[in-house]
N, C-alpha and C positions, 0 to 999 in steps of 0.2 A: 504494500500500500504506500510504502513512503518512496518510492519510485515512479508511482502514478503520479502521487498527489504534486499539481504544478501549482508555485510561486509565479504569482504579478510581479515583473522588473521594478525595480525601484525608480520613478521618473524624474528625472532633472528637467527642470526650464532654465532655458540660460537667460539672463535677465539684458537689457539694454540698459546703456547708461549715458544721461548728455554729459556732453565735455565741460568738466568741473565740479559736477557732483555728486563722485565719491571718490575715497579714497580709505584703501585699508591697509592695517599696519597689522603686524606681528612678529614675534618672538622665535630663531632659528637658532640654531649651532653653526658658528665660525669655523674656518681651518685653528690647526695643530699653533697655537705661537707659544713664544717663549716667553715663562713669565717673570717678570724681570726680577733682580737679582739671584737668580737662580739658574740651573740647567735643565731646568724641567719643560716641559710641554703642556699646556691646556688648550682645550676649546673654549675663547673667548663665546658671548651672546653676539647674535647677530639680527637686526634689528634691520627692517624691511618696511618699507613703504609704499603702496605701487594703486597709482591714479588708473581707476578702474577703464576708464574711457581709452587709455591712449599704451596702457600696460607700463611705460615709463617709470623706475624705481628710482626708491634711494636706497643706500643699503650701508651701514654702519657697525663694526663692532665694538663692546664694551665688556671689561671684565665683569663689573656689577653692576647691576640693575637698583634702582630704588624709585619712588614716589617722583623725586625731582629730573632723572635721569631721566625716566619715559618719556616726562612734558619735554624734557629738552630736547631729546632726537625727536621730536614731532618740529617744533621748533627748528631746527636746522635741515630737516629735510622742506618744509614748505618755503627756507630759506633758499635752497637750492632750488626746487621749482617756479619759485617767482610769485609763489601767490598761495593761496588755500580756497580747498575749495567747500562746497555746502556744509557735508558732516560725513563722517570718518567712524568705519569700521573695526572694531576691535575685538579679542577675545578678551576672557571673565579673568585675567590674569587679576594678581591682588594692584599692580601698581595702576589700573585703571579703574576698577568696579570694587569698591566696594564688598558689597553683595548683592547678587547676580539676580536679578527679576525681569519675567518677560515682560510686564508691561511698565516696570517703574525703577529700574536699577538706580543703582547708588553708588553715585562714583566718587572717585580720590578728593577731596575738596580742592589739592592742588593743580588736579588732571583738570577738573569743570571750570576752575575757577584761569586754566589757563586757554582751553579749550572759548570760556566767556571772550578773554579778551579778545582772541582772532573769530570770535564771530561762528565757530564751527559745532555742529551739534552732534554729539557722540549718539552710534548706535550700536550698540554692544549683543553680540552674536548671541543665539540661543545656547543654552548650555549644552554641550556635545552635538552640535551642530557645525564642523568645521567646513561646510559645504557652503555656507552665506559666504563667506569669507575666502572662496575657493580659488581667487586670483594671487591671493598674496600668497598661499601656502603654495601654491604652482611656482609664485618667482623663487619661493625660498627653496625649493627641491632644486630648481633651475640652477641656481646659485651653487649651491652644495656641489651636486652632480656635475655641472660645468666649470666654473671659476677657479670653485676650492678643492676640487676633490685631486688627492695625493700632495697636497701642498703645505709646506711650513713655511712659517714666519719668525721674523728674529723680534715683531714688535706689535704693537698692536697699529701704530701709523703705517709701519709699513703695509700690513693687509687691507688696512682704510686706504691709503693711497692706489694699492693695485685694482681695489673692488669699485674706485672714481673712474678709474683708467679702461677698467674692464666694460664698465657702464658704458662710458662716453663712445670705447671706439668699436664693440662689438654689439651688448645687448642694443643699447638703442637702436644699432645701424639695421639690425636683423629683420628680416619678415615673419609677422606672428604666424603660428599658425594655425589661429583661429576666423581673424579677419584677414589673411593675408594681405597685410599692407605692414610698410617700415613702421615700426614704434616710433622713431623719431619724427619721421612726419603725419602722423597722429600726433604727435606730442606740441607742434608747432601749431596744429588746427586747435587744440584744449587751453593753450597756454592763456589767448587773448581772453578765454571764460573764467578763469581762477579770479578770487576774488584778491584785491591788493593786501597788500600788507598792513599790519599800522605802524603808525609814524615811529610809536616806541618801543621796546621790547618789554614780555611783558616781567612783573618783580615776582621771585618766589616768594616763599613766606613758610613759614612752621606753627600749626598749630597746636596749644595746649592748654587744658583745662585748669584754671586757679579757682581758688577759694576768695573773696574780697573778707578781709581784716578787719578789726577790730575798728581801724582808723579808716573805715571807705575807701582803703588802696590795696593794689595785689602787690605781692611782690616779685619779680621778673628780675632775675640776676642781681641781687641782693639791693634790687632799689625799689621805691614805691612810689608807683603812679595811681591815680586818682579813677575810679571806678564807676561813681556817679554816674547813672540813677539807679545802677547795679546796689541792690542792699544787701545790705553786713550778714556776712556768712552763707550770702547765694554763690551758686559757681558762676563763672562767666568762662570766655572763647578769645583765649587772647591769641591773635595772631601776629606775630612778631614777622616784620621784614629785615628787611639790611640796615635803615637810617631810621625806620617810625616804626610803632606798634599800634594795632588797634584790640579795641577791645568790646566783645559783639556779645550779645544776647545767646546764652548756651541752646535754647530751643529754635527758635527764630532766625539766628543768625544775623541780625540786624545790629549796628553798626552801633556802639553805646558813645566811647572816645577816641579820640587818635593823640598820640604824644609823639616825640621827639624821643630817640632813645639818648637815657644816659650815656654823658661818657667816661662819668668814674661812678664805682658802687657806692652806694650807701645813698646818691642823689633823693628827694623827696622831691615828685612832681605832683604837688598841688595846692591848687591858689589857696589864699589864705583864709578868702569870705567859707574856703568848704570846710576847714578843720574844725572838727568836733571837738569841745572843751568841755563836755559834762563828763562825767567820769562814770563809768562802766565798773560791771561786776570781775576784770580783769586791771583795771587801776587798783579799786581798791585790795583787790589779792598783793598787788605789787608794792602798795604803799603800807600794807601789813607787814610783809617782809620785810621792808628799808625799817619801818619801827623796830626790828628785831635788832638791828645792826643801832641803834642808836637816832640820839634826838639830831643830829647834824645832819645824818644819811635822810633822817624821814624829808627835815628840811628842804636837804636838795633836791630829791624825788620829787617832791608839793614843788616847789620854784621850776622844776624842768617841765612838770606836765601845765601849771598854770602860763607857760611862755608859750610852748609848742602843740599843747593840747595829744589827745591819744596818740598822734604822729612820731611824739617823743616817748612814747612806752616800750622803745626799742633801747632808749640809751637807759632808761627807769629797770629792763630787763638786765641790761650789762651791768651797772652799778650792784642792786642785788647777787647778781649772780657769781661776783668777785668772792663771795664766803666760803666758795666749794677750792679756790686756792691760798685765801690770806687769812690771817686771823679778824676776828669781828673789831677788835679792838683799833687795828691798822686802819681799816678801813673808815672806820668813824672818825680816828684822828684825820686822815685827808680827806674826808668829805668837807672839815669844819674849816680845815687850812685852805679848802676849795672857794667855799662861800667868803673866808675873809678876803682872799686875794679877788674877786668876783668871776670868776671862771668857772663855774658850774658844767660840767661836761665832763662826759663817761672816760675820755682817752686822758683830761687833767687828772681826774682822780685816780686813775688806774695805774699812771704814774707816781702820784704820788704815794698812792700804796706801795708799790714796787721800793723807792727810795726809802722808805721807813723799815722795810722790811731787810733792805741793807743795812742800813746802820744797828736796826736790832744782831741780825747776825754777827756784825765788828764787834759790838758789843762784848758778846758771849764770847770772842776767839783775845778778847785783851784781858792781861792780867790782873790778875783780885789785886785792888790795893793792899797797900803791906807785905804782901810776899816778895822776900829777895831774892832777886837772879843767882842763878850758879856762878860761883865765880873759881877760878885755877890757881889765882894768888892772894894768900891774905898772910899776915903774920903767925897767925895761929896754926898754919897749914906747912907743915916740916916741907922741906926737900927730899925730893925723890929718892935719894942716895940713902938718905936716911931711914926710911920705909923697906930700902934694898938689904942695909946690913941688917936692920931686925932682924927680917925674912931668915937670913943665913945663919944669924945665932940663934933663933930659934930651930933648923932643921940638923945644925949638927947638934945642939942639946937633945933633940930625939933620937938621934942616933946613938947617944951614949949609953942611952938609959938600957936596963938588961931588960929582956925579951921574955915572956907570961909563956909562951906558946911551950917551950921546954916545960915547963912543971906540969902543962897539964898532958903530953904525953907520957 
């Protein structure tokens, strides 16, 4: 019976496509290169681009792959084509999708949000479906099979420069042979449809989840930027670029501040109408601790937070926190040496603890008054010579003496 029974073929449509709107990328195996400082051999990734209309590739490879790497060879291949076109095919790999949905995928924030800037709109291939996608995985056997097959590299530019070379003076030149016509001139009828470029390239970015603080700021590389209208102990979506950060609404994604980044740690970005001065159930933990160290410490605690408000409960943390190395006693003496000289501040007093806690130490290593140093010469103290003949009249007087050991054998 399982000889009778006949299977329906499995039907392909080949699809038509106008010049400019589509294009699909994917993910190959490079030739053999060497990887540097070593003697070894890998297969670099090899990264394919290839505009449906006209069959015309780019083709790159890289050792590693990540989130920003994928937007970039997208990026530099539409650079080499001159243009971008509608929306751009892709597999369910992680550095583009998210998680994979036929009707609603969810892609890289940095893939979409660069994908936004050039205008192009991702569609991301059904799951085990490599058949939407079946021009790019044709260049990339092409590739394999033709270019690189039996071939080493001393580099990875080297195989990037031969895979430019190989493009320009062979693939492109060739007749496909599906529409038999040159790729390259398909590529010349497609070019005038791509869409342009823009004027700028676009900025990556990293995203990561903060908590906002006690004082309405997060903290992002040990400085504090301002949060508002973000409330205290909501998370927010802070997106840090190269020169500014923003800072976006965790559900919504919408757009809360933009700052300027610091350019040394510890910077506090935010104006001053925003700083909170009522004191929270974490001041007053902190000004309980400074009472533990003493009335000078409480002092300077109460004076740092009434100048800079909760913003200053970072230098209110250091000050406290000085008791887990110094003694309580230290630290109260420089708190009080702090407020006389008027310099109230964490790195003043932390100093001056440090100095006190030297001179306690000298202290302890100089000698107790009244005790006299050793001395070699005094009147009282014979000459050496003197001490020598003792010695000798004492050892021939026991020599003289008769000897016990005889009587008692």
């Amino acid at each position: 019976m399982r000889t009778l029974r006949q299977h329906e073929p499995a039907q392909f449509d080949r699809l038509d496509f106008l010049p400019g709107e589509e294009a699909q990328v994917d993910y190959g195996e490079g030739a053999l290169t060497r990887v540097p400082g070593t003697n070894r051999y890998r297969k670099p990734r090899l990264f394919v681009m290839t505009l449906r209309y006209s069959r015309r590739s780019f083709r790159r490879v890289v050792w590693k792959s990540s989130k920003q790497v994928w937007a970039e060879l997208h990026e530099q291949a539409w650079r080499h084509f001159g243009g971008v076109t509608q929306y751009v095919v892709l597999d369910n790999l992680k550095e583009g999708v998210v998680k994979a949905d036929l009707y609603e995928p969810e892609l890289n924030p940095v893939y979409a949000a660069m994908l936004a800037h050039y205008g192009v709109v991702a569609d991301p291939a059904r799951v085990r479906d490599p058949n939407r996608k079946g021009t790019v995985e044709n260049a990339i056997q092409h590739t394999q099979g033709t270019a690189l097959k039996g071939r080493r590299f001393e580099s990875i530019e080297e195989q990037n420069a031969f895979l430019d070379q190989w493009e320009s003076n062979w693939a492109a030149r060739r007749i496909h042979g599906s529409t038999r016509r040159q790729v390259q001139a398909m590529f010349e009828e497609e070019r005038p449809h791509l869409r342009a470029l823009p004027a700028r390239n676009f900025e990556y970015f990293t995203d990561k989840v903060y908590t906002v603080c006690d004082d309405t700021c997060v903290r992002v590389d040990h400085s504090s930027y301002a949060a508002q209208p973000a409330p205290i102990g909501s998370q927010v979506l802070v997106r840090k670029f190269a020169r500014h950060l923003e800072i976006r609404n965790l559900q919504t994604q919408a757009l809360l501040r933009t700052h300027i980044l610091a350019e040394r740690p510890g910077t506090v970005v935010l104006p001053q109408d925003e700083r909170p001065f009522n004191p929270s159930r974490e001041t007053r933990r902190i000004l309980a601790q400074a009472r533990t160290i003493g009335p000078s410490a409480e002092r300077l605690c109460q004076h740092l937070f009434d100048t800079e408000g909760r913003v200053g409960q970072r230098k209110l943390w250091g000050i406290v926190g000085l008791v887990r190395r110094y003694p309580r006693r230290l630290i109260e003496s420089a708190c009080e040496v702090a407020m006389r000289e008027g310099v109230p501040s964490y790195k003043h007093v932390k100093a001056l603890t440090e100095r006190l806690l030297e001179q306690a130490l000298a202290e302890l290593d100089a000698p107790v008054q009244g005790e006299l140093p050793l001395t070699q010469e005094h009147h009282l103290i014979r000459d050496g010579d003197d001490y020598a003949d003792l010695f000798t009249l004492g050892a021939k007087h026991s020599a003289a003496m008769p000897s016990t050991h005889g009587d008692l054998s």
